[in-house]
C-alpha positions as CSV (number, residue, x, y, z in Angstrom):
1,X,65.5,33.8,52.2
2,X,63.6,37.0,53.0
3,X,59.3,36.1,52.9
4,X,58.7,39.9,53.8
5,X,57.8,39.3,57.4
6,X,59.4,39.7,60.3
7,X,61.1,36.8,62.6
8,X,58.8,36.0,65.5
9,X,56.1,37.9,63.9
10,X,52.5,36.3,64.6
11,X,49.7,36.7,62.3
12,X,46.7,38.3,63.8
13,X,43.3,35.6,64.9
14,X,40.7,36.3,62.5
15,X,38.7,34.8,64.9
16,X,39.1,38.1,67.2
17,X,37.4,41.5,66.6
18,X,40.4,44.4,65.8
19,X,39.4,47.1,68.3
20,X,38.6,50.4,67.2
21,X,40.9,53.5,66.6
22,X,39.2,55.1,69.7
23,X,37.9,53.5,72.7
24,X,34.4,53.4,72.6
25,X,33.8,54.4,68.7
26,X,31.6,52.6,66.4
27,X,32.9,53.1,63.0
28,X,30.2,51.4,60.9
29,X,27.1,49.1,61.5
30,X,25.1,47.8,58.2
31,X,21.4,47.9,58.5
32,X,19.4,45.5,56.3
33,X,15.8,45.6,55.6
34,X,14.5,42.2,55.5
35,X,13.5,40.8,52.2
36,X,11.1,38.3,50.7
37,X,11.9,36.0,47.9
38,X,9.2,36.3,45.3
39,X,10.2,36.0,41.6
40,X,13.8,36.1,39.6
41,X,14.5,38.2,36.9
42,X,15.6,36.1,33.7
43,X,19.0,36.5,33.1
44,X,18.8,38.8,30.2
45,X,16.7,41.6,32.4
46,X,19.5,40.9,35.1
47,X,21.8,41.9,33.9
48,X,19.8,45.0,32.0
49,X,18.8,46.0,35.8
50,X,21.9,44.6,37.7
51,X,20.2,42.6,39.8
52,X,18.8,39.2,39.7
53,X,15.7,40.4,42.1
54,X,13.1,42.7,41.3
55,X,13.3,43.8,45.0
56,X,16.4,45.3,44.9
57,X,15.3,47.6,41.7
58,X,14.9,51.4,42.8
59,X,15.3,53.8,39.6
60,X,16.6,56.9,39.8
61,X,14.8,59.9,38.4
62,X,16.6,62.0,35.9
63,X,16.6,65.5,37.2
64,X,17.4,68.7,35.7
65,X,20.5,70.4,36.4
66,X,22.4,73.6,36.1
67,X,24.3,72.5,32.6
68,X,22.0,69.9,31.6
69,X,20.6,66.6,32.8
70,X,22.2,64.6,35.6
């Protein structure tokens, strides 16, 4: 029977870091500000905002564009 691997193949370790494309390049690095847990929204304005913390809230202003509104 055919699995769709190869014979001798070895699965990577996840437990090892794949190294980069280039030697010596970073590709990404996530930066996360540090965050307090105050309140919860219910679940009806969660799901209204997308978010169950008010924190994480940050409206975006509607701004006029060439064409109409954006």
């Amino acid at each position: 029977m055919y699995y769709g691997y190869q014979a001798g193949y070895t699965a990577p370790d996840p437990r090892q870091p794949h190294m980069p494309a280039q030697p010596g390049l970073m590709l990404a690095r996530a930066y996360i500000l540090p965050q307090t847990y105050t309140r919860a929204f219910s679940p009806e304005e969660a799901l209204r905002e997308g978010t169950l913390f008010p924190e994480l809230v940050r409206p975006y202003e509607k701004k006029k564009h060439q064409g109409g509104w954006a």
